[in-house]
TINU-845037 format. One record per residue (C-alpha): x, y, z. Coordinates in steps of 0.05 Angstrom, whole numbers, padded with zeros to 5 digits, always signed. Example, Ala and Ser with C-alpha at 12.3 -4.5 7.8 and 13.67 -1.06 7.14 Angstrom:
2
+00246-00090+00156/+00273-00021+00143/
END
This chain:
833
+00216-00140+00484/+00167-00124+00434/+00143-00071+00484/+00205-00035+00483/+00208-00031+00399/+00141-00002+00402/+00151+00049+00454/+00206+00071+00403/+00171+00075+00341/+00118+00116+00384/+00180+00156+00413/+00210+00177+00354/+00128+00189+00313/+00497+00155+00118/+00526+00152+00054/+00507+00086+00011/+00560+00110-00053/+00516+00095-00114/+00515+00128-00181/+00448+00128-00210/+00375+00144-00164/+00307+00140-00186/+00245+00140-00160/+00159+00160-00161/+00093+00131-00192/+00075+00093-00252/+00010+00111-00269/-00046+00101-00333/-00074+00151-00378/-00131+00163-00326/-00079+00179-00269/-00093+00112-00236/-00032+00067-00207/+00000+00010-00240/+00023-00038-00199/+00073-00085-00216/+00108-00057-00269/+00173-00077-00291/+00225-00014-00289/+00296-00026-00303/+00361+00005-00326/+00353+00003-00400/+00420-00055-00427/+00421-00077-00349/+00394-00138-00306/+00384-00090-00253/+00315-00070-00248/+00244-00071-00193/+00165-00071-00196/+00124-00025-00175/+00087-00037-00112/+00005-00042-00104/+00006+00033-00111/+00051+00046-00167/+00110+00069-00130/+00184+00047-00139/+00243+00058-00127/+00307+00035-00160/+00389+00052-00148/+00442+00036-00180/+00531+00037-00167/+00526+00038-00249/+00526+00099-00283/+00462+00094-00325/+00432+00147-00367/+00354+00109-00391/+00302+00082-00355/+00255+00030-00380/+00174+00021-00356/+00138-00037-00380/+00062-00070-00367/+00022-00109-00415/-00030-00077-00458/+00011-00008-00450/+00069+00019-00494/+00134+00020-00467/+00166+00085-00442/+00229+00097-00444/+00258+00157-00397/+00330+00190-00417/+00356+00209-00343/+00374+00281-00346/+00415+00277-00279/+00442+00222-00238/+00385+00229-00176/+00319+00232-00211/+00261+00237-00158/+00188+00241-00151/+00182+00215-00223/+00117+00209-00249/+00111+00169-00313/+00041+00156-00358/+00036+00090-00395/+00001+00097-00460/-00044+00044-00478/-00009-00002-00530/-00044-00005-00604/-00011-00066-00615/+00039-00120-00592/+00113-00099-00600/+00134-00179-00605/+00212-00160-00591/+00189-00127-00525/+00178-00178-00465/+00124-00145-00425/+00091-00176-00357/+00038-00161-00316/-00026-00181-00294/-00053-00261-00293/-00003-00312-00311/-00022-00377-00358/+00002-00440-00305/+00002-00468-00377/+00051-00469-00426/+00089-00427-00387/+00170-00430-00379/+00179-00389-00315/+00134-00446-00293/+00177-00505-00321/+00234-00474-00289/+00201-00474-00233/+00183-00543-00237/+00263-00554-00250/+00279-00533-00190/+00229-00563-00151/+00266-00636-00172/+00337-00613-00168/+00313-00583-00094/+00369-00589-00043/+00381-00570+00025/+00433-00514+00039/+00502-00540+00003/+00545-00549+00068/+00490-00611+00078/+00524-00646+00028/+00582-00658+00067/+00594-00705+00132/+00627-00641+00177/+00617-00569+00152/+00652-00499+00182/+00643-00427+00156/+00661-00355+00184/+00594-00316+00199/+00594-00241+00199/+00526-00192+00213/+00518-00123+00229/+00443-00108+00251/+00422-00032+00237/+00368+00008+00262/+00352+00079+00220/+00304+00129+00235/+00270+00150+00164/+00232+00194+00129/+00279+00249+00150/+00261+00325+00135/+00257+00395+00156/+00192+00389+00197/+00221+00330+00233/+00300+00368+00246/+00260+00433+00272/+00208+00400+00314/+00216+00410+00390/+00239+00334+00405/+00297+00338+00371/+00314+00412+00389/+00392+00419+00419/+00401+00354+00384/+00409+00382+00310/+00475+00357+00302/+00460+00285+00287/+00429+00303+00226/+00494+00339+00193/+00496+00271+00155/+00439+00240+00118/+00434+00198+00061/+00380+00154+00033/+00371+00084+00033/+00380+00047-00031/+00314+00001-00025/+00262+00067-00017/+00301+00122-00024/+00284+00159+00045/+00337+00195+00078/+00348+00154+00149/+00388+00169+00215/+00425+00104+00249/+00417+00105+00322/+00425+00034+00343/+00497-00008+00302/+00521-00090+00328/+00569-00119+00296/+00574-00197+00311/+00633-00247+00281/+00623-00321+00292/+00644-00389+00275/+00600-00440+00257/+00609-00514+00256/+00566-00575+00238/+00567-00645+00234/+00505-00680+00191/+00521-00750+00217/+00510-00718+00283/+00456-00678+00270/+00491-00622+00317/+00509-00553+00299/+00544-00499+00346/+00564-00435+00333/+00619-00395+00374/+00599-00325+00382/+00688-00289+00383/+00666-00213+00373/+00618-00174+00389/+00613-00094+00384/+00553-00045+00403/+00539+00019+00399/+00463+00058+00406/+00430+00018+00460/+00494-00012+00490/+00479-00073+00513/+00414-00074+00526/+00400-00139+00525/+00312-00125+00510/+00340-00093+00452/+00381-00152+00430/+00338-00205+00445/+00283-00172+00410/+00335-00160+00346/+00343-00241+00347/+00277-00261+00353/+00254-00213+00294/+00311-00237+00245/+00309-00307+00247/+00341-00349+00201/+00310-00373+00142/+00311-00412+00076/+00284-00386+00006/+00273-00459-00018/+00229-00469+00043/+00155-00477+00024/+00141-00424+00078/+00193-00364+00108/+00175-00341+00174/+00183-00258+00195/+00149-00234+00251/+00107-00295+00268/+00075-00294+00207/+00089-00348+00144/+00099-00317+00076/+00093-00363+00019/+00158-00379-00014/+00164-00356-00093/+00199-00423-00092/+00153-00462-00059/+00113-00525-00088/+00045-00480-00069/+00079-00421-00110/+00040-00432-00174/-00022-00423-00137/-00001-00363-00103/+00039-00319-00152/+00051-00309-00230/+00109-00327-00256/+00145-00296-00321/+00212-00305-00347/+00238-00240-00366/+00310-00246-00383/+00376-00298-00390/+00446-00274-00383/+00519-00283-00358/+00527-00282-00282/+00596-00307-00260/+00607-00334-00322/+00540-00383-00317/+00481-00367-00355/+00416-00358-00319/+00348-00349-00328/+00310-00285-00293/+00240-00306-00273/+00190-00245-00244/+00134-00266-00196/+00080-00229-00159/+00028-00247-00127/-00041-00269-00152/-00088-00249-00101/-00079-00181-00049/-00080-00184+00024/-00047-00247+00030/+00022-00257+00067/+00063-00259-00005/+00117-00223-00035/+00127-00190-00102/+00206-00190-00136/+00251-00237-00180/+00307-00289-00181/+00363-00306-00223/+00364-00383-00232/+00426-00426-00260/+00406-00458-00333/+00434-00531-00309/+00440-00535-00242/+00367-00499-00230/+00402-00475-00161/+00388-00402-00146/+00438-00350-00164/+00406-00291-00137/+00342-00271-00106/+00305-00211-00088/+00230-00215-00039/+00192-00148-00025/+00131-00153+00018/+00069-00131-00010/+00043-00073+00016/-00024-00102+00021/+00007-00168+00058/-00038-00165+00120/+00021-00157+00168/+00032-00087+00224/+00066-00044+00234/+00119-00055+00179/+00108-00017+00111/+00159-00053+00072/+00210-00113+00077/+00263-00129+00030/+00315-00187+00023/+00363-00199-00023/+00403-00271-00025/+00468-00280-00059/+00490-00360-00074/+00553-00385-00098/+00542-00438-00143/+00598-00491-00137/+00578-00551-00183/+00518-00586-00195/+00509-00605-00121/+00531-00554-00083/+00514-00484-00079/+00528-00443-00022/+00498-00378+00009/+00546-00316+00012/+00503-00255+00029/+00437-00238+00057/+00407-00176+00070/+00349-00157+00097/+00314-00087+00106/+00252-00079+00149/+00217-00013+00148/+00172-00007+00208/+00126+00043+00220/+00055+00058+00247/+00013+00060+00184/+00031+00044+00102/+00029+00121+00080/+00087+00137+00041/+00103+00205+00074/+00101+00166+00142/+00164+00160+00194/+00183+00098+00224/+00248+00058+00237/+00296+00018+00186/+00310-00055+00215/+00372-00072+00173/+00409-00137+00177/+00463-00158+00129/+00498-00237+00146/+00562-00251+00102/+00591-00320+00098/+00654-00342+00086/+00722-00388+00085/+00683-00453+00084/+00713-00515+00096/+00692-00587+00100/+00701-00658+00114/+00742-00642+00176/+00724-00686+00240/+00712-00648+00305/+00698-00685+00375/+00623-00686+00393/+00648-00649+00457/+00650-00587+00408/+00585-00584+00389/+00553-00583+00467/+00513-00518+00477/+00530-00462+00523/+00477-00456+00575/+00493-00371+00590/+00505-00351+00516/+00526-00284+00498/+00570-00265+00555/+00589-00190+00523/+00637-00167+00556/+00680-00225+00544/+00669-00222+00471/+00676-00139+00458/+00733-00131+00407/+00782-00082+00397/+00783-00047+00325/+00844-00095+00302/+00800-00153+00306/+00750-00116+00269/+00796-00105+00210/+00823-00172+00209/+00751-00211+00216/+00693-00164+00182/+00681-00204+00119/+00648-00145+00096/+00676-00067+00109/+00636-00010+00134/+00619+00053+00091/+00638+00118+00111/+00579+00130+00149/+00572+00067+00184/+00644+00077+00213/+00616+00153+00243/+00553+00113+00276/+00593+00082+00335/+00624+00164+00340/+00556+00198+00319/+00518+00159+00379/+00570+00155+00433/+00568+00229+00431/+00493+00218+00428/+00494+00186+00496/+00523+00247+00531/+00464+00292+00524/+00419+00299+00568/+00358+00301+00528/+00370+00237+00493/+00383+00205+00559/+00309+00234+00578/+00277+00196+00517/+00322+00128+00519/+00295+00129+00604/+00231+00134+00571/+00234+00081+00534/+00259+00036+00572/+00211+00047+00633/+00151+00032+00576/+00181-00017+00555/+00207-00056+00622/+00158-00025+00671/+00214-00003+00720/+00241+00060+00729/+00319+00062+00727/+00352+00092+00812/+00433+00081+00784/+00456+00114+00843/+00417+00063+00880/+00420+00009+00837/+00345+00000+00846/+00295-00002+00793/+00222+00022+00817/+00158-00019+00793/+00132-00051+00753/+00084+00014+00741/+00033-00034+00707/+00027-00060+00776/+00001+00006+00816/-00059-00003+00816/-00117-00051+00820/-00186-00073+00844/-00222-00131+00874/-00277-00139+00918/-00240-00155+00977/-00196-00103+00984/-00233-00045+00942/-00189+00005+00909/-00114-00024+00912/-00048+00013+00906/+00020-00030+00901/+00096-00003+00906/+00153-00043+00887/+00229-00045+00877/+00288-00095+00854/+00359-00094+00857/+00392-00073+00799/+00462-00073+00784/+00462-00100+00714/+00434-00144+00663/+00471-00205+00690/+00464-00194+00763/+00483-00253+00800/+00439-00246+00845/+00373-00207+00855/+00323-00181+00905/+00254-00158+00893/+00198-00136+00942/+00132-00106+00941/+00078-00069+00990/+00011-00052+00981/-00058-00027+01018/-00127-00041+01002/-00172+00019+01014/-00227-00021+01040/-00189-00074+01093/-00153-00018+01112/-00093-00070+01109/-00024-00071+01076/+00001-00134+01037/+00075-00151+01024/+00113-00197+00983/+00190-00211+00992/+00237-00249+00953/+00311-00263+00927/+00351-00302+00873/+00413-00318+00872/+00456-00356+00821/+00506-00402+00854/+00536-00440+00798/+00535-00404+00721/+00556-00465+00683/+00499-00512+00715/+00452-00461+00729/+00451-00475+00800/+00402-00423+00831/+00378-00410+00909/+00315-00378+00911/+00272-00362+00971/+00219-00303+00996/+00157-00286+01027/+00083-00260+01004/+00032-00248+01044/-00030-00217+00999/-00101-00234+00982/-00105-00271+00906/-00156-00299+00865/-00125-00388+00865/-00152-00423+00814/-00132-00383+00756/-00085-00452+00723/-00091-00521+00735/-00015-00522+00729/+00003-00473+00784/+00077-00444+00803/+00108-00422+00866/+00129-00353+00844/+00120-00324+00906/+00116-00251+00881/+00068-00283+00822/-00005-00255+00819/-00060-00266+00769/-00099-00204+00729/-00157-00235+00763/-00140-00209+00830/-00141-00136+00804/-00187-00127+00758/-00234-00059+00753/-00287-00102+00715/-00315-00175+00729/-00372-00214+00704/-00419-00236+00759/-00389-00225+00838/-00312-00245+00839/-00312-00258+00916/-00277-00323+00912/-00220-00288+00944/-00162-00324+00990/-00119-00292+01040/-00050-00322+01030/+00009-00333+01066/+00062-00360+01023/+00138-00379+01041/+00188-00416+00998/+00254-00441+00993/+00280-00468+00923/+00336-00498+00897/+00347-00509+00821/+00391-00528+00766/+00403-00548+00694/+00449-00620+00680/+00431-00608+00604/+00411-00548+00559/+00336-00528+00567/+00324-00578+00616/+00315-00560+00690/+00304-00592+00744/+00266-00557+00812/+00266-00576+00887/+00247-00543+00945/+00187-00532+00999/+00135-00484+01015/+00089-00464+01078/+00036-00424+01062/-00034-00412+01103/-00096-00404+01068/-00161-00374+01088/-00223-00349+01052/-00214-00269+01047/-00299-00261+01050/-00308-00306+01098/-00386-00288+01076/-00392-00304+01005/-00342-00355+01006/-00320-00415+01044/-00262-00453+01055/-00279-00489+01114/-00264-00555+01122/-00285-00614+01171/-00226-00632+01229/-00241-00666+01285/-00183-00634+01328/-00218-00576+01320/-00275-00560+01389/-00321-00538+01336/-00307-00594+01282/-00289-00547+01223/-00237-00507+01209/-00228-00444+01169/-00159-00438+01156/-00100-00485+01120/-00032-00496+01152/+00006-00524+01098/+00080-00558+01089/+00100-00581+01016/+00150-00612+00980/+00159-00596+00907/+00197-00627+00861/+00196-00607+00786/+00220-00623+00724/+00222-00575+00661/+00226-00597+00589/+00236-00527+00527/+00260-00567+00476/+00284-00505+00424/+00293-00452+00469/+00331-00392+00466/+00350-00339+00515/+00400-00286+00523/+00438-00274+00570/+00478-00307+00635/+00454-00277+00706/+00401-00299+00755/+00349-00281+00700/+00354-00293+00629/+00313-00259+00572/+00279-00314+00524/+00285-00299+00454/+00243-00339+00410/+00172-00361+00426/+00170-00422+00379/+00195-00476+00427/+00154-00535+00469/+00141-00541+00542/+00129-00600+00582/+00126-00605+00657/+00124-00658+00706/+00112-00635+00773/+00112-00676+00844/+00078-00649+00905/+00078-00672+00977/+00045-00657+01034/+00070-00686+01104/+00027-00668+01161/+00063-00651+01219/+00120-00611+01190/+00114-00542+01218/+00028-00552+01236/+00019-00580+01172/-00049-00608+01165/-00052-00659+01115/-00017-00717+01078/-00018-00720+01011/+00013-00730+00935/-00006-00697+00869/+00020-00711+00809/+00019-00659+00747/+00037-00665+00676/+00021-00615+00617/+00047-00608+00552/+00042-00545+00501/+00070-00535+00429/+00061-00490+00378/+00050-00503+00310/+00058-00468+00247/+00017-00485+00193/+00053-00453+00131/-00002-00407+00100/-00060-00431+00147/-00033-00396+00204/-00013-00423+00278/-00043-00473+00316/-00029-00464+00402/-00033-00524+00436/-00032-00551+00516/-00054-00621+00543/-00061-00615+00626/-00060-00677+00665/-00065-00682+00745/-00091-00731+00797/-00090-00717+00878/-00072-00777+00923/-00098-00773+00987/-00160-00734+01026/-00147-00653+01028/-00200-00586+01030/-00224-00546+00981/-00165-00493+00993/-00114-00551+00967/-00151-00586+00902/-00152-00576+00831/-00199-00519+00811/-00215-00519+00746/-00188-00445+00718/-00250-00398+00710/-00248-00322+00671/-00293-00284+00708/-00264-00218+00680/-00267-00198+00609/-00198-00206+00588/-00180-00265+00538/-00134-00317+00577/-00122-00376+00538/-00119-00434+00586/-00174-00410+00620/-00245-00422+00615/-00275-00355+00600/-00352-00384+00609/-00333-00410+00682/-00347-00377+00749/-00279-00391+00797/-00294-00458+00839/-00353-00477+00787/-00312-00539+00784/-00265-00580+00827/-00224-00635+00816/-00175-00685+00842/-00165-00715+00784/-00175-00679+00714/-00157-00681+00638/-00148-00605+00609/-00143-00599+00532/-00129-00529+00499/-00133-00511+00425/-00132-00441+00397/-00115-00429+00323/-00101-00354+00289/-00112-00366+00217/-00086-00299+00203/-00136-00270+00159/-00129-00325+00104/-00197-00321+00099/-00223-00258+00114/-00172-00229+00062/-00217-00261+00007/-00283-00219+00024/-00282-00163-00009/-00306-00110+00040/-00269-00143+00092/-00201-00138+00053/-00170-00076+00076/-00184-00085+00148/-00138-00132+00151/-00177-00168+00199/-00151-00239+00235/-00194-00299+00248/-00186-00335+00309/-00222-00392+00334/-00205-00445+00401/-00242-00502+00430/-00225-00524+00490/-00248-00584+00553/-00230-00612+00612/-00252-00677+00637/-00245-00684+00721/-00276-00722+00781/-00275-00702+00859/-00275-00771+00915/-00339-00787+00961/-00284-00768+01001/-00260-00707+00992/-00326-00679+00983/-00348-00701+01055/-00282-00664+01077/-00296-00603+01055/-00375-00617+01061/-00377-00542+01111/-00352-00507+01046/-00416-00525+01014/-00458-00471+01037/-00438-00421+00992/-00379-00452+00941/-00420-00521+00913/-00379-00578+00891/-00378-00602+00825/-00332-00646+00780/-00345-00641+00702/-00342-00722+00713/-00409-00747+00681/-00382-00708+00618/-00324-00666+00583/-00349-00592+00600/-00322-00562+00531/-00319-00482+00509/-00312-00462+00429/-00297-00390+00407/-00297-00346+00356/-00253-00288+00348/-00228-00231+00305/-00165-00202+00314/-00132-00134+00286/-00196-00093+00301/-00147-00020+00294/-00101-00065+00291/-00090-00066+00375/-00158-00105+00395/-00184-00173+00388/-00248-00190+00412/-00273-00271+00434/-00343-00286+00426/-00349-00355+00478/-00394-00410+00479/-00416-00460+00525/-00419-00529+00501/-00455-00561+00561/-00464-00559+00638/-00524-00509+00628/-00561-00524+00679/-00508-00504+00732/-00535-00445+00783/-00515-00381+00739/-00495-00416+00681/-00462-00363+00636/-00480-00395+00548/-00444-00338+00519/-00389-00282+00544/-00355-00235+00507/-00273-00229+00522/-00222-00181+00494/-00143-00166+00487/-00099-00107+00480/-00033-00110+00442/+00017-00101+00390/+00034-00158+00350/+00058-00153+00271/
END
């Protein structure tokens, strides 16, 4: 999903009514910036700070005719506004002579003593209080958000370039946004009304999803998903507020007076309450913070109104600014209740003013609460296929009735402006661009095929030499009942083609009762997870990679066939049965071995694996969230758990099967986010065989032999340097997020990340099983990390250009090993914020 938002930004490198505009640079005498000045309407609580390089900009429905710039140590200025848009301002502080003692002035360090922005702060730390509706045994409310996506930084090089040529009529209608001031183009609108209800004694909370409307993208459901996962909910009186998998630091958290200033700059009348207005910003650069101010009752220390701009130093990608605004209603001296939030995201490819990017808009009204009012439990049970579209798509009279906040004049003309957008040609050209970047398929309608995945063309390994791989799935839509998907590909050194086969099909939507079956026969790398899948058409990066360390000949020719039947009896809980048959056979029969002894065999050993297997499964994502309701859904968050429990047995006999046996498999992973510290990725693997099988059929330890960073692999293991039937895996791998790096000083505006992991397994291998597959021996030793946990530690820096990270791996032990690697270097492509 993130794939596709990126390949638009790339891709593509309305009237807000409002009376008053300004904008530009504070600067010194010396033409240097000032950042975090205080600029207002002069006899107004409406006002902003600069950013970290003196820029601002500030708008205004008021009619207001002087502007007022403040810092400490500098003489006030005050601006008479000649004309109601004023931009590209550039206004000179003078240093102050003296102290003007009825001017409040704020800027630079903050006393933590003697300071009453700070014993407000510490006011509202007591009178703290979950949301308001929490107060109350049952709770309901009417939802309503509209999620926008802009194109900005609009201007006459950009309208008479040659992507946008024959398209010139979208930009008849511009305007500029109220948070920067840059002219922006909508080309992506949803509308969504909902009703939420909750019960605290229950501790359940569902919310029905009654209209939906979409224009830009359709319903693209990548796009959607994406646009959930990258505005999740949040709460200001949170220590920490998560946005693109990063924690900020509250201005209202217990931590705050360590992180920011505070200043109280102002009291006055809202709603007929007087409040004090508090400034903060923070104390240190680089770090995930924000700079803004909050309005803050006088008795019930609840927050009126709040305003959070990211730093433009925050060490976050690809997004230049983000802004949110959060209206309360206070009640009484217990409740307050949220009303609005809005959220603008400005997203682009680097922090330059002049640069082009996207807007990421979302605005959430709440209304009509209600409370106390008893609903059966049966209410609150989760939908397992949410967001069913088209049975939610409104017509405009539902619109009118349930928007609990109406459109502006150029937010009606989107839904017109990019319907007629759809019909030309050219725009069709870039959105099938997009999506093939972003999906990897390329879009047959009048087939109902998609081609791919084009990441998949083409590959290496020493079995098969140069490799080039075709593929194709059905396609009808994004909640295709059923779906087919198949594969070929020839190695130009075996002179052999491969296949791979294989079919879904969704039986039941309301218990997620799903037949799936297929076919692969292909050479892979095993060994790659202790925790292995039967995805038939599954295949590891190891199997095609153009570099390895050392020779990755531990190659298997497979034959895999399955049959699988699963279903869900609760939300995010599955449970998998079904059987396989697969054949197995050493690819180099020269460098590697998978014979094993059998004395029904005339020569006593045998080379290849006939295997029948029983698999039963059961699948734990406690927190999940996906979109969708066909044979494949789209997952929407990456924040949840996993645990698996998986059965496997083997029954000689059944269709040649050679052996008997039963293994047993557990892991567990969770992530963790650690507030400011960053997030912590866990996974515990435990697995024990029962029974006497071959190499081909045991536990390998995973191996990296390439020089890709794969976190539950081993990245200073050969593949088959050890085998188990019984192991203990731990994983740990923490991304501190630059906390530290951001407080070097030469390091600072890199913006680098520090990541470091330490990982071990634990495992032992039977007298025997070893005698078993004693024939293997002669080229693939084996070896169980039994005497002693075999452990890895890394260190690594992420952001490099802000696409690579790099891993620099250590061996803890096993040294003496034949070809024991102490030290690799691993690395990862990407873009994450």
């Amino acid at each position: 999903m993130k794939d596709i938002f990126f390949a638009i930004l790339g891709l593509l490198c309305f009237t807000v009514s409002a009376q008053t505009k300004v904008g530009g640079i504070v600067v010194d005498e010396l033409g240097e910036p000032v950042s975090f000045a205080n600029v207002f309407f002069k006899n107004s609580t409406e006002g902003t700070i600069t950013n970290d390089d003196g820029r601002f900009y500030l708008e205004s429905e008021t009619d207001y005719t002087t502007l007022i710039v403040s810092f400490i140590g500098y003489t006030e200025y005050e601006l008479e506004l000649t004309s109601k848009v004023m931009y590209d301002l550039t206004i000179t502080l003078g240093e102050a002579a003296e102290q003007l003692n009825e001017v409040v002035l704020i800027a630079g360090k903050q006393s933590k003593k003697n300071n009453p922005a700070i014993d407000i702060l510490r006011k509202i730390w007591a009178k703290k209080r979950q949301n308001g509706v929490r107060q109350f045994n049952q709770y309901a409310f009417d939802k309503y958000e509209k999620v926008e996506f802009d194109l900005n930084t609009i201007d006459s090089a950009l309208i008479k370039s040659k992507i946008f040529k024959g398209l010139e009529f979208v930009f008849q209608d511009l305007d500029t946004s109220r948070i920067t001031g840059k002219t922006y183009l909508p080309i992506f609108l949803n509308e969504t009304f909902s009703k939420v209800y909750g019960d605290n004694k229950l501790k359940e909370e569902k919310e029905d999803v009654l209209g939906n409307k979409n224009s830009g993208f359709e319903n693209n459901q990548a796009i959607i998903a994406f646009v959930k996962d990258l505005y999740q909910e949040y709460d200001v009186y949170d220590n920490y507020l998560k946005f693109f998998d990063k924690s900020f630091t509250s201005p209202l958290s217990r931590t705050g007076i360590d992180t920011y200033n505070y200043a109280l700059r102002d009291s006055a009348f809202i709603d007929n309450k007087w409040c004090y207005n508090i400034v903060y910003y923070p104390r240190r650069k680089n770090e995930l913070t924000f700079k803004g101010d909050f309005w803050v009752n006088d008795s019930t220390y609840a927050i009126k109104n709040i305003n959070l701009q990211v730093t433009k130093s925050a060490n976050i990608n690809w997004v230049k600014e983000i802004y949110i605004e959060q209206d309360f209603e206070v009640l009484n001296d217990s409740v307050f209740l949220l009303k609005r939030d809005y959220m603008l995201s400005d997203f682009s490819f680097n922090k330059k003013e002049e640069s082009r990017g996207l807007y990421g808009k979302r605005t959430t009204v709440y209304d009509n609460y209600e409370f106390n009012v008893v609903r059966p439990r049966e209410v609150y049970k989760k939908d397992r296929n949410p967001l069913d579209v088209n049975q939610i798509i409104k017509d405009d009279e539902f619109w009118e009735k349930n928007r609990l906040e109406s459109l502006n004049k150029d937010e009606k003309g989107i839904y017109t402006l990019l319907d007629t957008l759809k019909t030309v040609p050219k725009f069709k050209s870039y959105y099938n661009i997009v999506s093939i970047l972003g999906s990897g398929y390329v879009e047959v309608d009048k087939w109902n095929l998609d081609l791919g995945s084009v990441y998949d063309f083409f590959g290496y390994n020493s079995a098969e030499g140069p490799r080039v791989r075709i593929g194709a799935r059905t396609y009808f839509g994004q909640n295709d009942p059923w779906r087919i998907e198949g594969y070929t590909a020839y190695g130009f050194t075996d002179h052999k083609f491969k296949h791979g086969l294989a079919g879904k099909f969704l039986v039941d939507r309301n218990s997620r009762f799903i037949i799936s079956g297929g076919n692969r026969r292909d050479i892979e790398q095993l060994g790659v997870s202790l925790t292995a899948t039967n995805d038939v058409l599954g295949r590891s990066i190891a199997s095609s990679s153009l570099l390895t360390v050392g020779a990755n000949n531990r190659l298997t020719n497979i034959n895999l066939s399955a049959l699988n039947f699963e279903i869900e009896p609760l939300n995010n809980f599955k449970v998998s049965m079904g059987g396989t048959f697969r054949t197995l056979s050493s690819a180099l029969p020269n460098d590697f071995s998978l014979d094993y002894v059998d004395a029904e065999s005339p020569t006593g050993v045998s080379s290849e694996i006939r295997q029948f297997d029983f698999n039963a499964l059961l699948l734990y994502t406690p927190g999940k969230k996906t979109i969708g309701y066909g044979v494949e859904r789209r997952d929407v968050n990456d924040t949840y758990s996993t645990l698996l429990l998986n059965f496997t047995k083997g029954t000689k006999g059944v269709l040649g099967s050679d052996f008997d046996y039963s293994k047993l498999q557990f892991s567990y992973s969770q992530p963790w986010q650690l507030g400011g510290f960053g997030r912590l990725m866990s996974t515990v693997e435990l697995g024990k065989t029962f029974g006497e099988v071959p190499l081909g059929l045991l536990s390998v330890v995973p191996g990296n032999q390439t020089f890709f960073s794969n976190y539950g692999s081993f990245p200073n293991l050969d593949f088959y340097e050890f085998v188990t039937d019984t192991y203990a895996s731990v994983h740990l791998q923490h991304n501190f997020n630059g906390r530290f790096f951001s407080r070097i000083p030469f390091l600072r505006k890199m913006n680098l990340r520090e990541i470091v992991a330490i990982r071990g397994v634990w495992g032992d291998l039977s007298d025997a099983n070893k005698a078993l597959s004693a024939p293997a021996t002669i080229n693939t030793p084996l070896r169980a990390p039994s005497e002693k946990i075999y452990y890895e530690y890394s260190f690594g820096i992420g952001n490099i250009f802000k696409v690579f990270r790099l891993d620099f791996n250590f061996r803890g032990n096993y040294l003496d090993n034949p070809d024991a690697r102490p030290f690799g270097v691993t690395g990862t492509f990407g873009f994450v914020f």
